[in-house]
One Martini backbone bead per residue (centre of mass of N, CA, C, O) as a GRO file, in nm:
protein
  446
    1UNK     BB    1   1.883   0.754   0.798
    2UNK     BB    2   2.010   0.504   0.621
    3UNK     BB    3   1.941   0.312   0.348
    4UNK     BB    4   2.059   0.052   0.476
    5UNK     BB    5   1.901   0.071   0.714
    6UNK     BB    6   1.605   0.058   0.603
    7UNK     BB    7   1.640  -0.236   0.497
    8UNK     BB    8   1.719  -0.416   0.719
    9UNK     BB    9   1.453  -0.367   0.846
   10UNK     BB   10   1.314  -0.507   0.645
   11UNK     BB   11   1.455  -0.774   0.634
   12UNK     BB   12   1.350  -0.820   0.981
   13UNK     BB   13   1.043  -0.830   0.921
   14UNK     BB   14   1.018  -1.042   0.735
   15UNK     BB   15   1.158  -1.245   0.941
   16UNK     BB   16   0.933  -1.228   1.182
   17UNK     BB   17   0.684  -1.275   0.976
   18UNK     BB   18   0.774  -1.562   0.978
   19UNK     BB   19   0.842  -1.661   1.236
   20UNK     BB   20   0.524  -1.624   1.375
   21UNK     BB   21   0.363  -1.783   1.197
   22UNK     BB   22   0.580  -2.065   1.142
   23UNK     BB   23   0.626  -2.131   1.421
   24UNK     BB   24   0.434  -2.000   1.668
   25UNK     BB   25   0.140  -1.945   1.484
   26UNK     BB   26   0.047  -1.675   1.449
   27UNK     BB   27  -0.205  -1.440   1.354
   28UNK     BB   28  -0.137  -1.268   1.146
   29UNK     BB   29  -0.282  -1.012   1.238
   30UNK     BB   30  -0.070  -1.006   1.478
   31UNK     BB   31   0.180  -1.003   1.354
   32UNK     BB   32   0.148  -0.758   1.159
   33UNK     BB   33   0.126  -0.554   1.420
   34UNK     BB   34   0.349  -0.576   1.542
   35UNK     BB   35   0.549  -0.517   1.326
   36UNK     BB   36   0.455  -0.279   1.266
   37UNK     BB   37   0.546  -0.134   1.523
   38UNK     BB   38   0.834  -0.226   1.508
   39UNK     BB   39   0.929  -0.044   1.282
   40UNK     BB   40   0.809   0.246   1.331
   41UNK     BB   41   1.037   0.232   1.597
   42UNK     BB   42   1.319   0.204   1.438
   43UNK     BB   43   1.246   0.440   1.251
   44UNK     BB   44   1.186   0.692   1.462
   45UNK     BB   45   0.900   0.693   1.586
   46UNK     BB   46   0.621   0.763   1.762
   47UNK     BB   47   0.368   0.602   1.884
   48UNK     BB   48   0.146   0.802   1.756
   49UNK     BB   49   0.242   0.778   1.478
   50UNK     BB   50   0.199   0.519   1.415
   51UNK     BB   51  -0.085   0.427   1.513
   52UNK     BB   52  -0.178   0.622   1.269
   53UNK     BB   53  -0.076   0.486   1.046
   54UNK     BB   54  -0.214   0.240   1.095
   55UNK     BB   55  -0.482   0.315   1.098
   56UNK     BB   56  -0.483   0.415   0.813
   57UNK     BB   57  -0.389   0.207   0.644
   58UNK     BB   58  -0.624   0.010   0.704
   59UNK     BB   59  -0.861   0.220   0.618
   60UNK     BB   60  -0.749   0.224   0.333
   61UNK     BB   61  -0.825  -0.071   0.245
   62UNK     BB   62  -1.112  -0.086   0.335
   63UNK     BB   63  -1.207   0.124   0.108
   64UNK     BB   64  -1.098   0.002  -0.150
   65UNK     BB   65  -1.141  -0.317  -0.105
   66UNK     BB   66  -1.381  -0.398   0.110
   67UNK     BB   67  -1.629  -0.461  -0.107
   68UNK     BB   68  -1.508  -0.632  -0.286
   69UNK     BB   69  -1.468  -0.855  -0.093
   70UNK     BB   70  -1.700  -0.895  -0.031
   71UNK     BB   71  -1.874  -0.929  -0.266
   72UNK     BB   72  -1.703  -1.183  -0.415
   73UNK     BB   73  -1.798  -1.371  -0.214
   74UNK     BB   74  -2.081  -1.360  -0.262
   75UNK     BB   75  -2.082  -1.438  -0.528
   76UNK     BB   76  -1.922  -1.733  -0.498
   77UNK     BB   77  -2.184  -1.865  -0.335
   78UNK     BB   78  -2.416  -1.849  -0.547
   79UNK     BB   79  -2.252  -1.990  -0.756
   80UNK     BB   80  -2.208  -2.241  -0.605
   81UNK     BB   81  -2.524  -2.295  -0.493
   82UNK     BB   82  -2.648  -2.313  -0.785
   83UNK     BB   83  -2.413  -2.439  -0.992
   84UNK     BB   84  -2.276  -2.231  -1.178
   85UNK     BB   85  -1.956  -2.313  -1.123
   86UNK     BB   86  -1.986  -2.570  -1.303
   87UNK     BB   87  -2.058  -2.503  -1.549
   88UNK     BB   88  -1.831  -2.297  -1.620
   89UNK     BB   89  -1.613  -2.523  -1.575
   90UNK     BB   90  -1.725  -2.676  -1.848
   91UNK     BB   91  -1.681  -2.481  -2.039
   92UNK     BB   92  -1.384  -2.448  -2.010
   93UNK     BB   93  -1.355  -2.763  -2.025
   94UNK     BB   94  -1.374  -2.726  -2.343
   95UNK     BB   95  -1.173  -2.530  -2.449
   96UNK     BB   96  -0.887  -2.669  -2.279
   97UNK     BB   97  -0.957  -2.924  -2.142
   98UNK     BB   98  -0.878  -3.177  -1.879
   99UNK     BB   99  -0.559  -3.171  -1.904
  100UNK     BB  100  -0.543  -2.825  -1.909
  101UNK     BB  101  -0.604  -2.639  -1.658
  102UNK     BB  102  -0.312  -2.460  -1.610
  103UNK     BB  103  -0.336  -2.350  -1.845
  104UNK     BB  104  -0.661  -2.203  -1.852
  105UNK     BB  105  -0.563  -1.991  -1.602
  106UNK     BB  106  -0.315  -1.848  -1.739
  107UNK     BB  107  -0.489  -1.734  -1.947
  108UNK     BB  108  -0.721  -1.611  -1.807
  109UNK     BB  109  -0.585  -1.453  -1.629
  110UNK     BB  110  -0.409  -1.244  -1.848
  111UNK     BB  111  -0.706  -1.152  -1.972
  112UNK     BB  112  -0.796  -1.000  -1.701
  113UNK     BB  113  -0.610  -0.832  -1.641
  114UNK     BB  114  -0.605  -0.585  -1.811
  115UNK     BB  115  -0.856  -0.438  -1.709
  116UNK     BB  116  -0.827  -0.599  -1.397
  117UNK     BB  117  -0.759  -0.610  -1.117
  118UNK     BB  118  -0.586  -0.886  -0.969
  119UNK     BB  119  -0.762  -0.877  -0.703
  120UNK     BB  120  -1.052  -0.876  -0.808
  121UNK     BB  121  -0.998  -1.141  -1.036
  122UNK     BB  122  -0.974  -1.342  -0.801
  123UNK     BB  123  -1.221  -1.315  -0.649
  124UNK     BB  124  -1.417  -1.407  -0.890
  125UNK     BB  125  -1.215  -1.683  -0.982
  126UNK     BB  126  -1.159  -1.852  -0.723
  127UNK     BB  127  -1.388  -2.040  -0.756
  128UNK     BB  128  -1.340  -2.170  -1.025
  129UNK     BB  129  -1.107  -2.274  -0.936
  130UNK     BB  130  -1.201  -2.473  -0.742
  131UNK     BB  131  -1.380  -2.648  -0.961
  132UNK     BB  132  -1.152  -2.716  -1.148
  133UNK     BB  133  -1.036  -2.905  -0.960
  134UNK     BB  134  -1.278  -3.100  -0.885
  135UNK     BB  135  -1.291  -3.218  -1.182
  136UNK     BB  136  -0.968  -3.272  -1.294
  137UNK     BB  137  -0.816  -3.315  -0.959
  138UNK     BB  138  -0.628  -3.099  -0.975
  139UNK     BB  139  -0.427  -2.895  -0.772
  140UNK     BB  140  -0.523  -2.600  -0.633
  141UNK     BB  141  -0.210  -2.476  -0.588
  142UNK     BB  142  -0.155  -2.482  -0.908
  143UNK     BB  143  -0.427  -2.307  -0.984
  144UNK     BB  144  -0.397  -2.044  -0.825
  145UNK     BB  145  -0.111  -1.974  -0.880
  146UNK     BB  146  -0.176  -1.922  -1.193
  147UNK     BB  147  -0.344  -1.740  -1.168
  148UNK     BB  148  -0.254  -1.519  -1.013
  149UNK     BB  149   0.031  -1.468  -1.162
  150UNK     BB  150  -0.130  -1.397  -1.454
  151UNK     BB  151  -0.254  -1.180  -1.363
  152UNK     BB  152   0.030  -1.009  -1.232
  153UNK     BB  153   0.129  -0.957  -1.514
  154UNK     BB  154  -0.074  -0.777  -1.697
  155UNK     BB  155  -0.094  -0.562  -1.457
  156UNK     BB  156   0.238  -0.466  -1.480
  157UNK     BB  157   0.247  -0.444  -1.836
  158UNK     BB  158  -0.049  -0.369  -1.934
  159UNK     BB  159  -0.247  -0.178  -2.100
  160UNK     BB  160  -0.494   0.032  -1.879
  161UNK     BB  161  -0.377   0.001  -1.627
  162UNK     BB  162  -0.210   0.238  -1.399
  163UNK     BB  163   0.095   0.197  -1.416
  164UNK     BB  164   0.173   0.202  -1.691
  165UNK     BB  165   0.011   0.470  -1.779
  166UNK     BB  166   0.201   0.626  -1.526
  167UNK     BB  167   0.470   0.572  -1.669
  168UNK     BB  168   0.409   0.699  -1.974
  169UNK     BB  169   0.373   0.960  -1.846
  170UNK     BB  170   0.645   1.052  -1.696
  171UNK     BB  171   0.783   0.958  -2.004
  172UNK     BB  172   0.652   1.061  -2.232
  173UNK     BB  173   0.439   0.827  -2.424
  174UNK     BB  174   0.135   0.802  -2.455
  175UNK     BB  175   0.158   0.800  -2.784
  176UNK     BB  176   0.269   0.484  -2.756
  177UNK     BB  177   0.051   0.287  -2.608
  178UNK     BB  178   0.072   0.052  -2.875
  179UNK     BB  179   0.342  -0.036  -2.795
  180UNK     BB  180   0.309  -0.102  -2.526
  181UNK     BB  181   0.106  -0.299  -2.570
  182UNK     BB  182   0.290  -0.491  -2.779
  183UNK     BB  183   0.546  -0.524  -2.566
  184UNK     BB  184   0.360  -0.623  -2.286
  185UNK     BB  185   0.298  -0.914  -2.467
  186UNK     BB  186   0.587  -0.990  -2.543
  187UNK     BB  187   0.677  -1.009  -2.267
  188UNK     BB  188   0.447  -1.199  -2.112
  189UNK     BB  189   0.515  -1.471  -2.280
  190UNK     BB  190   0.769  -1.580  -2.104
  191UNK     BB  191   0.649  -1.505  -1.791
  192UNK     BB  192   0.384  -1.749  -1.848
  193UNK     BB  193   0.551  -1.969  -1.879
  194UNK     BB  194   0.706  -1.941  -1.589
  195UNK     BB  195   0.418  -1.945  -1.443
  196UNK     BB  196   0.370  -2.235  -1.507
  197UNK     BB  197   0.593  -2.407  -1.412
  198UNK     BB  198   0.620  -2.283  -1.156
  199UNK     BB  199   0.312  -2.393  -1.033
  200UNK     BB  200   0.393  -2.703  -1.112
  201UNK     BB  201   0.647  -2.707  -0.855
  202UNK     BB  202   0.482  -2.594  -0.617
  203UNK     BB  203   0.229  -2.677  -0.577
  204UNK     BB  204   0.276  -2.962  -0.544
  205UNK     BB  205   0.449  -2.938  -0.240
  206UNK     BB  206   0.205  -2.828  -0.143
  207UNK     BB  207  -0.071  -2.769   0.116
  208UNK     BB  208  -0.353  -2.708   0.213
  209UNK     BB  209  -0.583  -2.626   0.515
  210UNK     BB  210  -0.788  -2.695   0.278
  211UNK     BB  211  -0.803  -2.949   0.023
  212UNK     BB  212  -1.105  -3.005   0.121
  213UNK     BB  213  -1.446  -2.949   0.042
  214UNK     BB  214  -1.652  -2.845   0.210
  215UNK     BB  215  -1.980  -2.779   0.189
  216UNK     BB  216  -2.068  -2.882  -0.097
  217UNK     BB  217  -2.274  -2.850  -0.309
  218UNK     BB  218  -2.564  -3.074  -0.469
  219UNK     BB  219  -2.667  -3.044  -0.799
  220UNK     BB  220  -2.902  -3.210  -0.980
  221UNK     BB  221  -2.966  -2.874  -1.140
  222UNK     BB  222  -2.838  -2.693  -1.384
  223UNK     BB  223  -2.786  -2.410  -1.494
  224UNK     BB  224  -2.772  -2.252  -1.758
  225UNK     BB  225  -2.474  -2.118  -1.921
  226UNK     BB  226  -2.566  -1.838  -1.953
  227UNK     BB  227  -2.657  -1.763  -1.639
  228UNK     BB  228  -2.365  -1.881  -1.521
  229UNK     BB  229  -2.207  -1.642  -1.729
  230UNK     BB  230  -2.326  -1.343  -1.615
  231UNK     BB  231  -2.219  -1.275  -1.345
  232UNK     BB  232  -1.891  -1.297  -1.448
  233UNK     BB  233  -1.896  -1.124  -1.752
  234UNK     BB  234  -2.026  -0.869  -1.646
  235UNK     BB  235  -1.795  -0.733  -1.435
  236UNK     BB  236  -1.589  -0.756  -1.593
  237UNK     BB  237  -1.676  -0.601  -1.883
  238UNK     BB  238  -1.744  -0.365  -1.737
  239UNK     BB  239  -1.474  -0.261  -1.637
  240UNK     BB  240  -1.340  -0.265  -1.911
  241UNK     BB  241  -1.493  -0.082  -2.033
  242UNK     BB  242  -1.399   0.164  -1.800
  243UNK     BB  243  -1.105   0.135  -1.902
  244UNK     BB  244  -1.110   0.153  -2.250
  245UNK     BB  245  -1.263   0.458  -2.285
  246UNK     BB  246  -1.016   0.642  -2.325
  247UNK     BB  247  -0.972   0.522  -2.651
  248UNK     BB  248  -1.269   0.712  -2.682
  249UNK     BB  249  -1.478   0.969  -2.801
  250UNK     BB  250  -1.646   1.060  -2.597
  251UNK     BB  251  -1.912   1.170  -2.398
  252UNK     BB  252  -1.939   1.283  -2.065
  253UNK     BB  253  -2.197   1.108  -1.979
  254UNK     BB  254  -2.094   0.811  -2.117
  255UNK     BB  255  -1.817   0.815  -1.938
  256UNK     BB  256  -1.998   0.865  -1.645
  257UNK     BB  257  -2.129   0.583  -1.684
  258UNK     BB  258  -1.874   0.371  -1.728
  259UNK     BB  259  -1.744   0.439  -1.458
  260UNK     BB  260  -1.947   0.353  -1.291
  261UNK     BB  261  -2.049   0.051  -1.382
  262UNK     BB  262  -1.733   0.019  -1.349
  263UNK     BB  263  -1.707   0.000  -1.049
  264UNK     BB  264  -1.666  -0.204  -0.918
  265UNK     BB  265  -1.866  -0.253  -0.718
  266UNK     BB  266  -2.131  -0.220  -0.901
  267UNK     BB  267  -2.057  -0.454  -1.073
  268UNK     BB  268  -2.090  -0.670  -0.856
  269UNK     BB  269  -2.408  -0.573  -0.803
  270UNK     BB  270  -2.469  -0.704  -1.094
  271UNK     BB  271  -2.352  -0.970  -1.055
  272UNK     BB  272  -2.578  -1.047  -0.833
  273UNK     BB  273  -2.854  -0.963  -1.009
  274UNK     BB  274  -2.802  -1.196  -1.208
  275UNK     BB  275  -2.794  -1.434  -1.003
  276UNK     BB  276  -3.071  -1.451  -0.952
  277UNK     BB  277  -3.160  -1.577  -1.180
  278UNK     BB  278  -3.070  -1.888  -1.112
  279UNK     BB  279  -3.366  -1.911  -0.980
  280UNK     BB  280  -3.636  -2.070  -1.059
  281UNK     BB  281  -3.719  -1.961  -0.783
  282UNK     BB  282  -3.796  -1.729  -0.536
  283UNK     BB  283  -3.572  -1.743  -0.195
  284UNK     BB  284  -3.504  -1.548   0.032
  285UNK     BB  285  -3.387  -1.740   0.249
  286UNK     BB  286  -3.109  -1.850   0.073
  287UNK     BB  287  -3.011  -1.600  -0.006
  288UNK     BB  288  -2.987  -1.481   0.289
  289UNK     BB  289  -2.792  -1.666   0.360
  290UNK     BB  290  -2.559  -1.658   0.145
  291UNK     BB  291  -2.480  -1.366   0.211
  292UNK     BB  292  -2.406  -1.413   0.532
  293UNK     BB  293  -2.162  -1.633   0.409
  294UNK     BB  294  -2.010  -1.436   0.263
  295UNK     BB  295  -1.949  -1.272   0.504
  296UNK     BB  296  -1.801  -1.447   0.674
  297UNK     BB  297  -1.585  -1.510   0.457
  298UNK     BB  298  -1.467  -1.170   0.459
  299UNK     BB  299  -1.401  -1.105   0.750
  300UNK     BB  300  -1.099  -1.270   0.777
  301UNK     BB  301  -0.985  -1.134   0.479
  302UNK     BB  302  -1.013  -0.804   0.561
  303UNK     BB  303  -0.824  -0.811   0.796
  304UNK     BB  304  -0.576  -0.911   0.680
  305UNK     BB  305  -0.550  -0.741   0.438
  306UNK     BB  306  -0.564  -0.445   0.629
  307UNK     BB  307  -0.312  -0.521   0.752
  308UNK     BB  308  -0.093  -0.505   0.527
  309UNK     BB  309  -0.159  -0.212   0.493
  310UNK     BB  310  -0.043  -0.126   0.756
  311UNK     BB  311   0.217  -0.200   0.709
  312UNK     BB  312   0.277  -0.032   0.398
  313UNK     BB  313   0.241   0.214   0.577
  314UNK     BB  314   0.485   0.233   0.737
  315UNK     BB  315   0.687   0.177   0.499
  316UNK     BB  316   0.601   0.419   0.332
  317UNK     BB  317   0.746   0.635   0.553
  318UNK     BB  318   1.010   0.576   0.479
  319UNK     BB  319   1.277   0.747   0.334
  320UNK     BB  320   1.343   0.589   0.075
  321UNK     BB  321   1.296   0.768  -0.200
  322UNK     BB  322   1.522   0.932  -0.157
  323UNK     BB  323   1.766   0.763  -0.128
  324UNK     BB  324   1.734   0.669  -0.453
  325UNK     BB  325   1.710   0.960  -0.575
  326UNK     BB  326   2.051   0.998  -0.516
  327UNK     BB  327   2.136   0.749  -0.667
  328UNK     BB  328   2.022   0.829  -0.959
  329UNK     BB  329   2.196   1.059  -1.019
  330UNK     BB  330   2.429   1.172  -1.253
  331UNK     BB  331   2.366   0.955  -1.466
  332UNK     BB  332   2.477   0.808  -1.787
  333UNK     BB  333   2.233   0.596  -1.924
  334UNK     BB  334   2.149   0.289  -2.135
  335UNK     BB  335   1.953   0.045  -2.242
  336UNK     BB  336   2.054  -0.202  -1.990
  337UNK     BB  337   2.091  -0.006  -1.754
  338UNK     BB  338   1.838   0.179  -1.775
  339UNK     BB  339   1.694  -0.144  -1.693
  340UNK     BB  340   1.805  -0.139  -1.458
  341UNK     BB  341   1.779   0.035  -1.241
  342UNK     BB  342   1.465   0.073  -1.284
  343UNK     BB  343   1.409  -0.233  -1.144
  344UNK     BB  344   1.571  -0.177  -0.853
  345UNK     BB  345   1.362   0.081  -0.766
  346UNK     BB  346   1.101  -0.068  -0.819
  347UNK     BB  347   1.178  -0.308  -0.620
  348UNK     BB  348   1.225  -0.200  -0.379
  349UNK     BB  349   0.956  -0.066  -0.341
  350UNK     BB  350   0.791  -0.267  -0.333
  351UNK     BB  351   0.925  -0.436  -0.106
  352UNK     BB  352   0.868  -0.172   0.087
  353UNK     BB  353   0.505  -0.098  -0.012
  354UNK     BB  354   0.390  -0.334  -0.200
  355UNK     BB  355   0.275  -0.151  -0.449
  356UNK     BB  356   0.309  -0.191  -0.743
  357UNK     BB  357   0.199   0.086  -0.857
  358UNK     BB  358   0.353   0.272  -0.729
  359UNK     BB  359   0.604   0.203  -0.787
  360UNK     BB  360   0.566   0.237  -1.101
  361UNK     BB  361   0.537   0.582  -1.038
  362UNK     BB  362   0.844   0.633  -0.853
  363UNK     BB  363   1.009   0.499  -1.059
  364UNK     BB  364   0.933   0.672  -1.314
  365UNK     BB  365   1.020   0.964  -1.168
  366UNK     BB  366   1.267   0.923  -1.145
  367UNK     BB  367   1.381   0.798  -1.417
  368UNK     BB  368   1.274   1.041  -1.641
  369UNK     BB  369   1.550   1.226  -1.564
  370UNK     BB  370   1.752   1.033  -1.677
  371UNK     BB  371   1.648   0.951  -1.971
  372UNK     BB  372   1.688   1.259  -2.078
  373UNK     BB  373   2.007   1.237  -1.972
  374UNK     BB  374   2.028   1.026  -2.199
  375UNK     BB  375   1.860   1.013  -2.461
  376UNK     BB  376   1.587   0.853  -2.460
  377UNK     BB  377   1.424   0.715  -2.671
  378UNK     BB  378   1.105   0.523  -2.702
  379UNK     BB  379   1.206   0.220  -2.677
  380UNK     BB  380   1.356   0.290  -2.419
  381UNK     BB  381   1.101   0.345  -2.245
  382UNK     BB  382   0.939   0.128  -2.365
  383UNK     BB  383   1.124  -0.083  -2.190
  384UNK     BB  384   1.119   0.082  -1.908
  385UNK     BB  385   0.829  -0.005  -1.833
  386UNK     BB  386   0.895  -0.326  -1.827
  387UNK     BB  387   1.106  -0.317  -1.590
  388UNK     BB  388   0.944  -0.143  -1.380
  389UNK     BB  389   0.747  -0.368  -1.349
  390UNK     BB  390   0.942  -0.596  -1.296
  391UNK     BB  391   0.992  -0.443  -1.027
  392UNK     BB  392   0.692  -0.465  -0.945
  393UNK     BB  393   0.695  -0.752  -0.853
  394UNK     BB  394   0.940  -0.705  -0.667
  395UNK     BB  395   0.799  -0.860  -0.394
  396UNK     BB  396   0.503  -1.053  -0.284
  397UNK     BB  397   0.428  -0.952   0.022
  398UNK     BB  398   0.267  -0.898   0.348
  399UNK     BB  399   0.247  -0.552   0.222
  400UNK     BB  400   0.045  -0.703   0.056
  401UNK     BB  401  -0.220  -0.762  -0.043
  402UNK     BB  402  -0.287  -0.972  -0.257
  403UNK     BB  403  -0.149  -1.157  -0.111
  404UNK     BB  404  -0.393  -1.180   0.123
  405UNK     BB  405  -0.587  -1.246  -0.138
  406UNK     BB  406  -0.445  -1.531  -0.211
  407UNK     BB  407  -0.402  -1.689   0.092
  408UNK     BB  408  -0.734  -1.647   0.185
  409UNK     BB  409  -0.890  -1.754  -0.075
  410UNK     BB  410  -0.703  -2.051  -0.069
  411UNK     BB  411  -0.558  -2.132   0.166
  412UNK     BB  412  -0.268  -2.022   0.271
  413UNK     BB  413  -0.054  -1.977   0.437
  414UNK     BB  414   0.223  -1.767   0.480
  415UNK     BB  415   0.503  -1.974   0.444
  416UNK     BB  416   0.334  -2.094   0.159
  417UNK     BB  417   0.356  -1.884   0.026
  418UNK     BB  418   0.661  -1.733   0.021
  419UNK     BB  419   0.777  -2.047  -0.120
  420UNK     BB  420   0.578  -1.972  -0.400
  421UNK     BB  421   0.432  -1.695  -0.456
  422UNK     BB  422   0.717  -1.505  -0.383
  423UNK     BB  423   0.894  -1.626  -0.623
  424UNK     BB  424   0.760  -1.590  -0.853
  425UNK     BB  425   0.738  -1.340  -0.848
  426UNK     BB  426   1.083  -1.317  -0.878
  427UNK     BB  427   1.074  -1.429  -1.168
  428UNK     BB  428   0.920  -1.259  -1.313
  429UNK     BB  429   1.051  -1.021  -1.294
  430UNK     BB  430   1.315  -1.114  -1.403
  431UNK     BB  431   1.217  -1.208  -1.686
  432UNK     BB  432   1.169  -0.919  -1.784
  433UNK     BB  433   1.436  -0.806  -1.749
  434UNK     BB  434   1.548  -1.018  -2.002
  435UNK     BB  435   1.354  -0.945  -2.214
  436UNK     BB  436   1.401  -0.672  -2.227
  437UNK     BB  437   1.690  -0.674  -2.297
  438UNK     BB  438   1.670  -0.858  -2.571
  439UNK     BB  439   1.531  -0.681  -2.688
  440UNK     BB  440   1.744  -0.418  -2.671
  441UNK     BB  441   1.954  -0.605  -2.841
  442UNK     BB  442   1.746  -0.672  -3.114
  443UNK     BB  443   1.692  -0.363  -3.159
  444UNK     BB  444   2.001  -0.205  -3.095
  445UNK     BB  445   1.988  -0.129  -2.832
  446UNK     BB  446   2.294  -0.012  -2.574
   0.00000   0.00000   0.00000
């Protein structure tokens, strides 16, 4: 099957997909697992082969990230119903004024994005989005885009995030972690631009399937400031503690204590016995009740999840990768071409298997030898390394993740995610891309 075959393929499926969510109004989970068979055996797969991916990717998500999201809707029940994510929405526009909240969440996102997943860190912060959005006025679509999308930023373009620090690996230049991370933060400053401005764009356009917060509860006394940001900024800086000690020479001991604690699953165990101090008096009917409103929260955000998993198991089975890798050999070229091709290679491979780390893992593994075939500098590299994050980001759709945990956990149909979030999502690799070229043009790199 040639590389054009496998593209139509994908672009039928997403098709597919658009039209049984947005017409036919199929829910979500069956929609994903028909197209996804239906892939499967387009590419030529027996139906038992199609079955085992479908199975395999499905439990692939629930694995990686099954807990993440269990755990964080529980944080964010208990957040919700103590009052403390009150308080933490006061504290927020305080520092930012009630007036700029689009402002607050895409600062917000962008700075929790670097040492954590942008799926675990929305997760986390999807609460606070909703309640600054009531306290505001403001659109919740406005800001949930700006959260997501902001988030989306700089965890495919700042280390110590996994895709940037394997890309500085394929390309050799680990020893430059330092330039990448600061021409990572000067890309992402226009591209944090565009995703403000288009987040009041489309948001504006959207509506919720539940824009009204049912059954919030009135809480008459807030926990104090201290108690109630002290579950959301534990686990994000455990987290980030064990992104970050790797630029420190630690002992064994040290090391393996902070990748432990600093593990989402244990950082939000962590961050959930510290929300028990937010009560008075201890009640264990009432924990017990919140966890288990977490828990059935997270199971159809995780069924959804976890389908789009396979379905993005399906299309990683399709030999493209192959095909890509023979159309980028052979060529010498450097500056803006070789930040073309790498944008390229990394957005097919997004577009066809969801993971931005991917993408941008076997797109810096084929154009490694390019690079080196081009004679290229460390800037060219490392401006290299921003291009194919841009295309790992392009785009966020179906067969992602993130996608279903940007639209189940705001409540955003399938058709307006699509129209709103998988746009930007494209806005922003595009705008990476034009600044990476911009930046190799104004220090003479061509």
């Amino acid at each position: 099957m040639t590389g054009l075959e496998l593209l139509l393929i994908i672009g039928l499926a997403l098709f597919f997909i658009i039209l049984l969510s947005s017409v036919f109004k199929l829910h979500p989970f069956f929609t994903l697992l028909l197209v996804s068979i239906g892939v499967g055996l387009a590419a030529g797969n027996p139906m038992s082969e199609v079955l085992e991916i479908l199975s395999a990717g499905f439990g692939n998500i629930v694995m990686k990230i099954g807990l993440i999201i269990i755990l964080g809707a529980v944080l964010g029940i208990i957040l919700e119903k103590s009052g403390a994510i009150v308080q933490i929405a006061n504290i927020v526009l305080k520092i930012f004024g009630k007036k700029r909240p689009v402002l607050a969440m895409t600062i917000i996102g962008a700075i929790v994005s670097i040492p954590v997943f942008c799926d675990s860190a929305y997760i986390i912060l999807s609460s606070l989005n909703k309640h600054i959005s009531i306290k505001t006025k403001a659109k919740r679509t406005v800001l949930a885009l700006a959260l997501a999308t902001s988030l989306y930023t700089t965890h495919t373009l700042v280390p110590p995030t996994p895709g940037p620090l394997a890309a500085a690996e394929n390309l050799g230049i680990t020893l430059y972690l330092g330039l990448i991370i600061l021409i990572g933060l000067i890309v992402s400053l226009p591209t944090l631009y565009i995703v403000y401005r288009s987040s009041i764009y489309f948001g504006k356009k959207i509506e919720l399937q539940n824009e009204l917060i049912k059954n919030t509860t009135i809480i008459k006394k807030l926990p104090s400031a201290l108690l109630s940001i002290l579950p959301l900024i534990v686990p994000v800086f455990l987290i980030s503690l064990s992104s970050v000690q790797i630029f420190f020479e630690l002992n064994e001991t040290i090391s393996s204590f902070l990748k432990i604690i600093g593990n989402p699953v244990i950082a939000l165990l962590i961050g959930i016995g510290f929300a028990t101090l937010l009560f008075e008096k201890w009640d264990a009917a009432h924990l017990s009740d919140w966890l288990g409103e977490g828990i059935l929260q997270a199971g159809p955000i995780l069924i959804i999840t976890a389908a789009g998993g396979a379905f993005g198991a399906i299309l990683k089975a399709m030999p493209l990768v192959e095909h890509l890798q023979s159309l980028s050999m052979g060529e010498n070229m450097r500056g803006a071409m070789l930040l073309i091709v790498g944008y390229i290679i990394a957005a097919v491979l997004k577009t066809a298997q969801g993971s931005s780390t991917s993408a941008i893992i076997v797109a810096s593994s084929i154009m490694a030898t390019l690079a080196v075939a081009s004679g290229a500098s460390v800037m060219d590299n490392v401006l290299l390394v921003m291009a194919i994050g841009g295309g790992a980001m392009t785009v966020s759709h179906a067969n992602d993740s993130y996608f279903w945990v940007f639209s189940q956990f705001t409540g955003l149909a399938v058709n307006d995610s699509y129209r709103s979030f998988t746009i930007i999502t494209f806005l922003q690799g595009i705008t990476v891309l034009l600044a990476s070229i911009i930046l190799s043009l104004v220090m003479g790199i061509w």
